[in-house]
N, C-alpha and C positions, 0 to 999 in steps of 0.2 A: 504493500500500500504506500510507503514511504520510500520506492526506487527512484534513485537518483539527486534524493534530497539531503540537506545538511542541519544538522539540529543542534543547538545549545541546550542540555539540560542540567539547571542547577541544584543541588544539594544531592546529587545523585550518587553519591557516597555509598550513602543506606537508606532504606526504609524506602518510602515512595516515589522518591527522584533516581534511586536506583533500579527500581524494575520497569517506570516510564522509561529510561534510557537504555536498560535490556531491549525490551517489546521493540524501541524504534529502530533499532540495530536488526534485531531479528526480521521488520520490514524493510529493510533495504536502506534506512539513514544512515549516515556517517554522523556521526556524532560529539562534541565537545563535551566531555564530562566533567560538571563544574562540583567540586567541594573545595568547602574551605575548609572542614575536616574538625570541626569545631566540637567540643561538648555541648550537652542539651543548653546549656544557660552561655553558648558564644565562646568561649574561653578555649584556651590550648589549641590553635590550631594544628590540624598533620594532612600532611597531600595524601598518605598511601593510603585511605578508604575510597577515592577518588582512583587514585589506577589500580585499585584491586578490582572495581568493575570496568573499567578498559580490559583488563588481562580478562575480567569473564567473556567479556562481546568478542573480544580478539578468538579467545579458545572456541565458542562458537560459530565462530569463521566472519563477522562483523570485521565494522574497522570504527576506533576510537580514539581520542586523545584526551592525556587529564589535563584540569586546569584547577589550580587552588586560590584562585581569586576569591576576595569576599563582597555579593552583592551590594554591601552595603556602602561601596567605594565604586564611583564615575567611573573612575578611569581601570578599573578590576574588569568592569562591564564591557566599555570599550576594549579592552584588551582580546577579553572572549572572543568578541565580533572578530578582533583581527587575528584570533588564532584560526576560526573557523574561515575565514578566508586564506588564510598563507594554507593550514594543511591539506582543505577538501575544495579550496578553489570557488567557495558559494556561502549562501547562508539563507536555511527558507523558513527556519522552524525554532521559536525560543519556548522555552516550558521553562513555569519560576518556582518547583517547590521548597525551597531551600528557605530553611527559620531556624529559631530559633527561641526557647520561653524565657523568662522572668517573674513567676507566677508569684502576683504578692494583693492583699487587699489593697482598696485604694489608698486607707489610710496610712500602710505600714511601707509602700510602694515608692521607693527615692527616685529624684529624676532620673536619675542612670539609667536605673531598670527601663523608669518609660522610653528614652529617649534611644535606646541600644535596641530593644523589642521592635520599637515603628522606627528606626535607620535600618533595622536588616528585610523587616516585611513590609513595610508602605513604601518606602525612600527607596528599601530594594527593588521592589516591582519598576516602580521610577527607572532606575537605571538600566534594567535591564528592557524594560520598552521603549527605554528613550536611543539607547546605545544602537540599535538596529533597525530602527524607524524607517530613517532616512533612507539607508539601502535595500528596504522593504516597497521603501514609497518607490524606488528609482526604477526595480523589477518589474513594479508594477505585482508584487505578489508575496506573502507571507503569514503566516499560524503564529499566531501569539495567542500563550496559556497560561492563565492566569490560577492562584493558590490563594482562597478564602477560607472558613473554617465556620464552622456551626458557631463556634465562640463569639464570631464576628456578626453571623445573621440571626442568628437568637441570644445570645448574651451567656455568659458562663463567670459563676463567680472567682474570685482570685485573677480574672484575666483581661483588667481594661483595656491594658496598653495592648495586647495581643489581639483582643475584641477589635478597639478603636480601629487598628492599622488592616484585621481584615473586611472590616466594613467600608473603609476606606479604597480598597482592595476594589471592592465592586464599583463601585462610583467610578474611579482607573480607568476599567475593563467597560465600562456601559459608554463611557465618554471616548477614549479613544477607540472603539469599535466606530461610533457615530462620523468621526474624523478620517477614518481608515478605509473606510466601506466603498468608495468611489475608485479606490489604487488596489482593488482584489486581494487586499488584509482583512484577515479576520478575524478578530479578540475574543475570546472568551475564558468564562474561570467556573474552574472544580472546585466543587467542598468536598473534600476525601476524608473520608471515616475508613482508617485503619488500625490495625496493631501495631505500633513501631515505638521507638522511645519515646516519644514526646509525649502519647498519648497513655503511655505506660506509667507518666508519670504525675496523670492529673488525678488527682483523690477521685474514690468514690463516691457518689452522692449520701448523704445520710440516712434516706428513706432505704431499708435493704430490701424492698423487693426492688426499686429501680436501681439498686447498687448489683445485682445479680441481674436485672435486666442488661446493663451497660455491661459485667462480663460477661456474659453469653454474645452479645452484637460485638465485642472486642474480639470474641474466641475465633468471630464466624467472619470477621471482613480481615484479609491478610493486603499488605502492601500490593501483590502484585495483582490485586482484585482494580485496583485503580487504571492502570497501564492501557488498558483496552481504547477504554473511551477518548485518551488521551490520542493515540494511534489515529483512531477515525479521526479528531478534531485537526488535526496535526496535517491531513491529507490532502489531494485535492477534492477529492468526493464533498469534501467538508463546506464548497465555498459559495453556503448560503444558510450556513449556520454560524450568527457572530451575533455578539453582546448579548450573550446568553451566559446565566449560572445555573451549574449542574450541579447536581448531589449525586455523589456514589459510593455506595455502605454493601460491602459484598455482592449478592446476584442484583442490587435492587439501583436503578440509574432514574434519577428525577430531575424535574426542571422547577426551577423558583422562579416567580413571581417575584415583582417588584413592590416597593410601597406606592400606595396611591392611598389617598380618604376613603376612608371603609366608612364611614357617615358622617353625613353633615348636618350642623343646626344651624337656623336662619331667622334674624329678628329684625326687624324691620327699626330701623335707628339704632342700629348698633347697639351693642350691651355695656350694662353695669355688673361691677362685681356680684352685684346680689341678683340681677338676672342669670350671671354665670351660673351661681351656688343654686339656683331656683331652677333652671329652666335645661340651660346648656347641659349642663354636668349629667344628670339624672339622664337624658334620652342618650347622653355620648355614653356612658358607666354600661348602662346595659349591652352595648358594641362593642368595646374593648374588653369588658366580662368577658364576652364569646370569644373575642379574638385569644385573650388570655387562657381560657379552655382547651381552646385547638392547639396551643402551643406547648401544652404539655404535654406533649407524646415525646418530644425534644429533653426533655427533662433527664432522661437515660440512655439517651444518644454516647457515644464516644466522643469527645471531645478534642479535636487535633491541630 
């Protein structure tokens, strides 16, 4: 599906970004294999989880090269771009799953944590679609994949700054799709429910039947469950599917919806607080009750 084409995948070390850049090998990509080799919380980086999957695609009969750039640096981003042009001669395909946590309540939560969380997943996304844009836009053609998380479209506690930057994530992916759609680019972002470290590492919820809910959906969605959809998006077959977010949790691949006004109240000269409190409140309470119902099936989701 992917003959003849060239793909950046970052954080492809381990977990999710490593079996995306297997699968697109196995379709005929050449591949940039980006880690920066980091621990779950950023720290120590090491190249060689990065060309241990080169050496797998390689052993497979693929063709790869590593790179230990850190998304959350311009010029790491650009570099990519220019590896995957000096080695494969092209560049058609970026995939961004590469992160990293700092999981803290808001209160106990220092700028660092915030600011190192959204430079490696908001600012990263950033660079990495900024870095290949232009010779996307020039081809006249390119697959950019974007990495959101449940955290980000339904909220998870301990996880603002990781929330903030994937909700941010989509807004990215919706806006530069809009921008791209004219030059045969087409953006879109996964929310991937897997088993991998990151998600190994979020507590379980308190309630224990949804604490055993969320390990049974952990036992049963593995990294290389994600790979697939990535493949198709990544294609040509793909290019009339853009600014779309996907969800995909083992056998099961969904599409989300955006925000829009789930109901509106309307008073004629405008409101007072005590119209709020009297009138507003009461017809919107019973809409967001609902909305807040439907949203707990989420509640024992894996969290990633």
């Amino acid at each position: 599906m992917l003959e003849g084409k060239v793909a950046i995948v970052t954080g492809a070390g381990r977990g999710v970004g490593k079996e995306i850049a297997k699968l697109m090998a196995a379709n005929g990509a050449k591949v940039v294999v980006n880690d920066y080799g980091v621990e779950q919380d950023g720290t120590s980086p090491d190249k060689t989880h990065a060309e241990q999957t080169v050496q797998e695609i390689k052993d497979a009969g693929g063709d790869a090269v590593a790179n230990a750039g850190s998304v959350a640096k311009f010029e790491d981003a650009t570099d990519m771009v220019k590896q995957a042009m000096d080695s494969f001669g092209g560049l058609h395909i970026v995939v961004n799953p590469a992160g990293i946590l700092r999981d803290r309540m808001l209160h106990k939560m220092s700028p660092e944590d915030w600011q190192e969380v959204t430079d490696v997943h908001l600012t990263g996304h950033f660079n990495m679609c900024r870095a290949p844009i232009n010779h996307f836009r020039e081809q006249e053609y390119g697959r950019i994949i974007t990495c959101t998380s449940v955290s980000g479209t339904i909220g998870n506690i301990g996880q603002s700054n990781y929330g903030a930057a994937k909700l941010g994530i989509v807004a990215l992916t919706r806006i530069l799709a809009m921008e791209s759609v004219s030059k045969g680019i087409t953006v879109n972002c996964i929310s991937p429910s897997a088993n991998t470290r990151m998600t190994q590492g979020v507590p379980d919820p308190k309630d224990p039947v949804a604490a055993e809910r969320r390990r049974i959906r952990l036992a049963r969605s593995k990294p290389e469950d994600i790979a697939p959809l990535c493949v198709f998006l990544a294609s040509e077959e793909a290019a009339d599917v853009t600014g779309q977010v996907f969800g995909q949790r083992a056998g099961e691949i969904s599409v989300f919806n955006f925000p829009r006004p789930a109901h509106t109240v309307h008073h004629n000269g405008g409101w007072t607080p005590e119209l709020v409190r009297d009138s507003a409140i009461p017809s919107l309470r019973m809409k967001f009750t609902q909305l807040e119902s439907n949203a707990d099936v989420y509640a024992a989701l894996p969290l990633d």
